[in-house]
Structures are given as structure tokens and as C-alpha cells.
C-alpha positions as a Python dict, from the first residue, in 0.01 Angstrom:
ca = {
    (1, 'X'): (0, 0, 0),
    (2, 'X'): (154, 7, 312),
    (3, 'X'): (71, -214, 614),
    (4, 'X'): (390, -121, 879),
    (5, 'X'): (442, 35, 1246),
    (6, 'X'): (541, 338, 1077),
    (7, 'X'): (199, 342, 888),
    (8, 'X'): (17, 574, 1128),
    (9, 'X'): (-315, 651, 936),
    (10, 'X'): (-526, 939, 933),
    (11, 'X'): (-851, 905, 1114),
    (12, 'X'): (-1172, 1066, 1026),
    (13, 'X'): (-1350, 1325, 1255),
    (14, 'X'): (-1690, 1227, 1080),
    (15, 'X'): (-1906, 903, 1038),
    (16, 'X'): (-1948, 954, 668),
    (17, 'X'): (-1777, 1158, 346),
    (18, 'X'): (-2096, 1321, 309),
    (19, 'X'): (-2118, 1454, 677),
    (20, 'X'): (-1743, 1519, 659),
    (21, 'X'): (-1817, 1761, 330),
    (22, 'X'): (-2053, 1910, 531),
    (23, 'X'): (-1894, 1973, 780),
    (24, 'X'): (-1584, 2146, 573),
    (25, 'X'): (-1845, 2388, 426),
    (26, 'X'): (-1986, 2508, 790),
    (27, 'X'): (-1654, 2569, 941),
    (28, 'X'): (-1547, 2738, 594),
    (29, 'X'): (-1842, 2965, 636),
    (30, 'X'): (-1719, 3110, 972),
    (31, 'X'): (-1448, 3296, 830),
    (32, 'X'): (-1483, 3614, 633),
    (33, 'X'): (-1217, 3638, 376),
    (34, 'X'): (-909, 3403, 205),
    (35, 'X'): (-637, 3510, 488),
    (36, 'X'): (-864, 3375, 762),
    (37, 'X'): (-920, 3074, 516),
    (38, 'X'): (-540, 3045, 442),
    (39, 'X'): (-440, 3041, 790),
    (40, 'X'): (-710, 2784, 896),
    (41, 'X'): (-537, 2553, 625),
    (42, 'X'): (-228, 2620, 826),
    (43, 'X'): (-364, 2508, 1113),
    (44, 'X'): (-535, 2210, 1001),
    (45, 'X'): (-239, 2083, 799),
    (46, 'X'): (-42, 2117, 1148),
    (47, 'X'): (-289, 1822, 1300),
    (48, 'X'): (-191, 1571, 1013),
    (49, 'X'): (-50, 1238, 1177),
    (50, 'X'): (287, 1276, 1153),
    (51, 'X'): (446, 1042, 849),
    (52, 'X'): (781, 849, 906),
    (53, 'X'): (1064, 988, 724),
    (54, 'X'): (1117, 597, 546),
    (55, 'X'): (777, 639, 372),
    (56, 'X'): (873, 949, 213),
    (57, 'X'): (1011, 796, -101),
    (58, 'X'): (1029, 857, -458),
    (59, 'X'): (743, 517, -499),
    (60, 'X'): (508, 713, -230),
    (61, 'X'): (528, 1082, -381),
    (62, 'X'): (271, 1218, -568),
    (63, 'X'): (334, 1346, -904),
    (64, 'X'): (221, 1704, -1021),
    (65, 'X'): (219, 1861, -757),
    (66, 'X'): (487, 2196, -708),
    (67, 'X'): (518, 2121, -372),
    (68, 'X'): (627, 1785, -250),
    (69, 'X'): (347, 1535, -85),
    (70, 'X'): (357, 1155, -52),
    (71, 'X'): (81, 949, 21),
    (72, 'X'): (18, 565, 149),
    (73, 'X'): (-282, 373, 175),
    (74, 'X'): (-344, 56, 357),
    (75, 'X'): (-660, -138, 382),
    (76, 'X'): (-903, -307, 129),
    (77, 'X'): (-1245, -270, -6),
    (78, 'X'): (-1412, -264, 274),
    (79, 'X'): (-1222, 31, 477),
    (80, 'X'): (-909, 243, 277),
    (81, 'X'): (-661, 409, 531),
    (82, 'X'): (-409, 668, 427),
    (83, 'X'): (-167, 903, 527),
    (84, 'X'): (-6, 1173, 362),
    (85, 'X'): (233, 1463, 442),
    (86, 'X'): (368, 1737, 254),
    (87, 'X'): (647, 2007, 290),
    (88, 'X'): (411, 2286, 211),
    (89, 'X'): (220, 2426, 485),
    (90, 'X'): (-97, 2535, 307),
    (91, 'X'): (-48, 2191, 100),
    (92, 'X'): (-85, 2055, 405),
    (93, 'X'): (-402, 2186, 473),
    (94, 'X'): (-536, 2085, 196),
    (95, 'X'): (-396, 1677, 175),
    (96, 'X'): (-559, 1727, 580),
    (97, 'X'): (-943, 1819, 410),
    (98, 'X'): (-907, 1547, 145),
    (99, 'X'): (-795, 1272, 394),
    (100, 'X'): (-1133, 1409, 620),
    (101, 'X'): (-1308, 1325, 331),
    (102, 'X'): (-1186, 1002, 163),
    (103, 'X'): (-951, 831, 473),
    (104, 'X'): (-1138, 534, 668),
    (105, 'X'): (-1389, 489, 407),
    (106, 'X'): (-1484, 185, 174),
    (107, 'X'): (-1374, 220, -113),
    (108, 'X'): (-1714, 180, -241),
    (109, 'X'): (-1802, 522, -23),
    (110, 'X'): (-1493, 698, -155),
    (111, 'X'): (-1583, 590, -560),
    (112, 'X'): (-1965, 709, -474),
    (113, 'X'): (-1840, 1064, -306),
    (114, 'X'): (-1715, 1349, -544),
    (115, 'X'): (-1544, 1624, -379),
    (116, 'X'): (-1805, 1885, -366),
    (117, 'X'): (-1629, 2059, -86),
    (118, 'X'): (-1350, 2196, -344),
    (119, 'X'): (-1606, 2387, -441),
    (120, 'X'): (-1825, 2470, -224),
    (121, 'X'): (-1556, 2662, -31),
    (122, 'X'): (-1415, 2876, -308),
    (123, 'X'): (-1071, 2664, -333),
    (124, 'X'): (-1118, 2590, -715),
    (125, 'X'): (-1125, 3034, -724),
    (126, 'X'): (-823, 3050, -462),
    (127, 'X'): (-593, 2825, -556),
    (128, 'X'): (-257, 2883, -758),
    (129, 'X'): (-276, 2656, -1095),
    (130, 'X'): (17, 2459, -910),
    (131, 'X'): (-170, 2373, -596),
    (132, 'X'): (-506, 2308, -801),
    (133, 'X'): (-353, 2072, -1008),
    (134, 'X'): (-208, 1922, -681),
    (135, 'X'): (-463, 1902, -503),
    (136, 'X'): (-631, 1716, -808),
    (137, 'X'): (-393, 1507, -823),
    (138, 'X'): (-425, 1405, -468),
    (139, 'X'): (-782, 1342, -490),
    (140, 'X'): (-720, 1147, -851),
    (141, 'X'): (-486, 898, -654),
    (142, 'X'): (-741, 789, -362),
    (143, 'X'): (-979, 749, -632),
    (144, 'X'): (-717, 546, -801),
    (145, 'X'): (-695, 328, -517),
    (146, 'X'): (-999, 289, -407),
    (147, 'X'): (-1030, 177, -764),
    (148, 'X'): (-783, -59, -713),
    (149, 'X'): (-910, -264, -451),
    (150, 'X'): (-1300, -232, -561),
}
């Protein structure tokens, strides 16, 4: 955990996982096939807060994943903060829905919430077995914290 000036943490669009799920599935909806999908990943990994270059360390990356991604978390129980970046763009995108999901919450909220949005918008079909297993790795380690500090 990580409680610095150069922790700059992610903050939720949405009031609740639930309504942020939700919300992932509408705006998934809008777009007709997986190049529109893969670009909007693009894009949404491009409005990640940006992550100082002394928390990406060896301690803060995130293990099995092909692409590099390292993640932080500060908080307790009652409200988990994180922030992650990765050097893949489409990674990106993806670290961006899970933090939409899991960042701000309790951990209570983020032990209680499954990721239904993986999915519910085709991912687990469109994925490479690399990023999958990335991307569950990612959502293994918030659960792991929130864990932590339950």
C-alpha cells in the first residue's frame, strides 16, 4: 500500500460497482464490432491517472501478465484507492474498466461485486490467453487486497 504525493488514485465515474458494471455494458453496446471495441479500450486506457515513474517497481508489478502493469492501493476497509498503469495500450483499457469497477470502494463492496462486466461485454471471447490471464490477474489482486484489509 501506498500512501505518498506521487499516489494519485483513480477515481470512480459511478456511485456504486454495480452501477459502474452497468454502465460498462451500455456504452459496450453502442459499438458494433471488436475494432470499435478495441479502439474504445484505447481511448479509455489514455484517461488513466497518470502513475509516477518511482512506483513502477518490481514490488508494485503484477505478475502474469505479458504485458507489463503495476498496481498500488491505498486506503482501508472502509474505502480502497488504487492506481495502476501499464505499457500496453489495450492493457490499459482494460486495468481503466477494472479500476471503474473496484477503485474507491469498501472493501466490503469490492469482496461482494464479481466482475460480471468481463462477460457481459464479450472480453472473456476477445481476449488473447495472455491478456485474459492478465486481466485476471488484475482483478485477483484487488480482491486480494480488499481481502487484506477486511
Amino acid at each position: 500500500m501506498a500512501d505518498s504525493p506521487d499516489f494519485n488514485p483513480f477515481v470512480p465515474l459511478e456511485p456504486t460497482a454495480a452501477e459502474a458494471q452497468s454502465a460498462i455494458r451500455d456504452e459496450f453496446a453502442f459499438f458494433g464490432d471488436w475494432s470499435e471495441r478495441y479502439q474504445y479500450l484505447i481511448d479509455l486506457g489514455r484517461k488513466l491517472p497518470p502513475m509516477d515513474e518511482s512506483l513502477r517497481t518490481e514490488e508494485n508489478r503484477l505478475l502474469g501478465c505479458q504485458s507489463k502493469v503495476w498496481i498500488v492501493s491505498a486506503g482501508d476497509a472502509s474505502r480502497l484507492d488504487f492506481i495502476a498503469a501499464s505499457d500496453s495500450a489495450i492493457v490499459s483499457g482494460l486495468v481503466f474498466l477494472a479500476l471503474r469497477v473496484y477503485a474507491g470502494r469498501s472493501a466490503a463492496e469490492i469482496l461482494a461485486t464479481e466482475p460480471t462486466f468481463v462477460a457481459d461485454i464479450g472480453l472473456a471471447r476477445h481476449l488473447s490467453p495472455t491478456r485474459s490471464n492478465g486481466l485476471s490477474a488484475l482483478l485477483a489482486r484487488i480482491r486480494e487486497t480488499a481481502q487484506a484489509v477486511a
